[in-house]
N, C-alpha and C positions, 0 to 999 in steps of 0.2 A: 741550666744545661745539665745534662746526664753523660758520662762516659761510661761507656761498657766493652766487655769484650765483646767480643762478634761471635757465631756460630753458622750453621751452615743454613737460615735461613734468613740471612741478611747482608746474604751474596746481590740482589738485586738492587738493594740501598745501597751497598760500596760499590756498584759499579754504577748509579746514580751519580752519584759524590762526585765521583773521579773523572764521568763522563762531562761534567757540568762543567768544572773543576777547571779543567783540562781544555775545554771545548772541544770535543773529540773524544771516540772512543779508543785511543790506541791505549794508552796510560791503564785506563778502566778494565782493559783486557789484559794487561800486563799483570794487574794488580788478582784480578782473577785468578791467573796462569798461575803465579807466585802463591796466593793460598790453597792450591789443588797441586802441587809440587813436593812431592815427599823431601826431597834433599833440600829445602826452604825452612822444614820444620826442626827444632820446636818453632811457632810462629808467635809474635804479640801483636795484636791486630783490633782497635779500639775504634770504634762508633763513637759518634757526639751527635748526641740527638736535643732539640727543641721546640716542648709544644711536639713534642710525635714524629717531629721531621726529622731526618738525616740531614746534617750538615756537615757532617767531617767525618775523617777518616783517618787514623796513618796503621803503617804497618810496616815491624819489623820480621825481618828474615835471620836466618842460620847463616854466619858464612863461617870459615877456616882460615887461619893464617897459616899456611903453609909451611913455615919451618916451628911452628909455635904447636905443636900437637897437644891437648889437652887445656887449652886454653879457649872456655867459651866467649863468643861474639855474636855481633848481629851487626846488620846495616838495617837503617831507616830508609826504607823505601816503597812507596810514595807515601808522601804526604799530600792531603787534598782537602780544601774548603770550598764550598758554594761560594758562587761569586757575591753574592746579596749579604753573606755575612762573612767577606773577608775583612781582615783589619781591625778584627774584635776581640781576637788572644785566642781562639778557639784551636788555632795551629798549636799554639805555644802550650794548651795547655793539654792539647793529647799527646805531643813530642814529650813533657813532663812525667805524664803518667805514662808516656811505654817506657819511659826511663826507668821507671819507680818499680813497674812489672819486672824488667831487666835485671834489676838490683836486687828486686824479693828473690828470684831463680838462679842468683848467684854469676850472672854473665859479668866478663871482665870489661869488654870495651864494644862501645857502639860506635859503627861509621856511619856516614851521609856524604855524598856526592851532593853539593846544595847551594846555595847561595851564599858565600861566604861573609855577606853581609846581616843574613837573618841566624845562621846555626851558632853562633859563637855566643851568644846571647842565653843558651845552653850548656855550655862549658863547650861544645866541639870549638878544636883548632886544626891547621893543618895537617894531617899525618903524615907526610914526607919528610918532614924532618925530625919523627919517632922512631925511622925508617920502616915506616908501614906504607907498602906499594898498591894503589890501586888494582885491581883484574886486569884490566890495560893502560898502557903509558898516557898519563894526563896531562898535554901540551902544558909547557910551563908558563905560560899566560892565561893558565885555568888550577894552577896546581892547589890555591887555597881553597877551592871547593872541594877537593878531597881532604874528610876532614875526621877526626877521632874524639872522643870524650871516653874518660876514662869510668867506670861505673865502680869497678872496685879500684880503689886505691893502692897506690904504688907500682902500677901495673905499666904505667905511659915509657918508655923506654929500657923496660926490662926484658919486651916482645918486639921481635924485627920479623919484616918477612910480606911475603905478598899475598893478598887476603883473595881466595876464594870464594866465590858467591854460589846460593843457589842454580842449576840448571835454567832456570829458565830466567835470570838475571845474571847468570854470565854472560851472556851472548855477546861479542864485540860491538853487535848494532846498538846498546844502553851505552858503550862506553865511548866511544867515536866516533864524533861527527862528522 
C-alpha cells in the first residue's frame, strides 16, 4: 500500500473514496468543500492507494481554540475507506501518518468527533474534560466522541477554550443532529 499527500489532481479519487465510503455523496462533497476552503488550510490530506486504486483517504483541517491564540491544531475530518477493504488497518494507518505530518509541522493537538471506540486506540481521549469545547454543545450521551490527542507533549490541560473549525466545517448541520 502507498500513502501520499494529495494534490489538486486527486480531487476525483477522494471524492471516490468518500463517495463509496459513505454510500452517498454528501460526506465526498464536504470533504471537497474543506480542501477548497482557504480558512481550512494549512491542510494534511493523505491518499492510500493499492495496485493503482484509491482506497482511503483522511484529511485534517486548521481549527483555533478560541481563548488559546497561537496555539496550532487540526481536526481529523473525514476519514474514509472503500467498503471491500475495510477492516484491514488502512484507517489506522493514514490517521497514523496525518499524525506524524501534524508533528513534522509543529501542531499541538488533534481533534476528532469519532467513534469513541476506534480513536482512542490512537491516543485521542475525551476533550471535555481538558476543557476543550466542541464548535457546538455535544449532548452528554455522545460527549466521548469529542475527542483530543495531544501531538506535542505537555500541551493536554494547559489549553481551555472552545475550538473553532474551518468555514465550511463549522456549520451547526456537522455538529447536531
Amino acid at each position: 500500500m502507498l500513502l501520499r499527500t494529495t494534490g489538486r489532481d486527486d480531487l476525483k479519487s477522494i471524492f471516490s473514496v468518500h463517495e463509496q465510503a459513505f454510500a452517498g455523496a454528501e460526506e465526498a462533497r464536504l470533504t471537497i468543500e474543506l480542501l477548497a476552503d482557504p480558512s481550512a488550510r494549512p491542510v494534511v490530506s493523505i491518499l492510500a492507494e493499492e495496485a493503482g486504486r484509491s482506497v482511503g483517504h483522511v484529511l485534517f483541517t486548521r481549527v483555533r481554540i478560541q481563548s488559546a491564540a497561537g496555539v496550532s491544531a487540526a481536526i481529523l475530518a473525514p476519514l474514509a475507506v472503500v467498503p471491500d477493504r475495510q477492516g484491514r488497518g488502512i484507517g489506522g494507518e493514514l490517521v497514523e501518518a496525518g499524525l506524524n505530518v501534524l508533528a513534522d509541522r509543529g501542531v499541538a493537538l488533534a481533534f476528532v468527533l469519532g467513534h469513541p471506540g476506534y480513536y482512542p486506540r490512537f491516543g485521542f481521549q475525551p476533550a471535555g474534560i481538558h476543557g476543550l469545547q466542541a464548535p457546538y454543545p455535544i449532548p452528554e450521551e455522545h460527549a466521548d466522541a469529542w475527542m483530543v490527542r495531544a501531538v506535542r507533549e505537555d500541551i493536554l490541560g494547559a489549553v481551555h477554550g472552545r475550538v473553532a473549525c474551518a468555514e465550511t466545517l463549522g456549520q451547526e448541520k456537522y455538529w447536531v443532529d
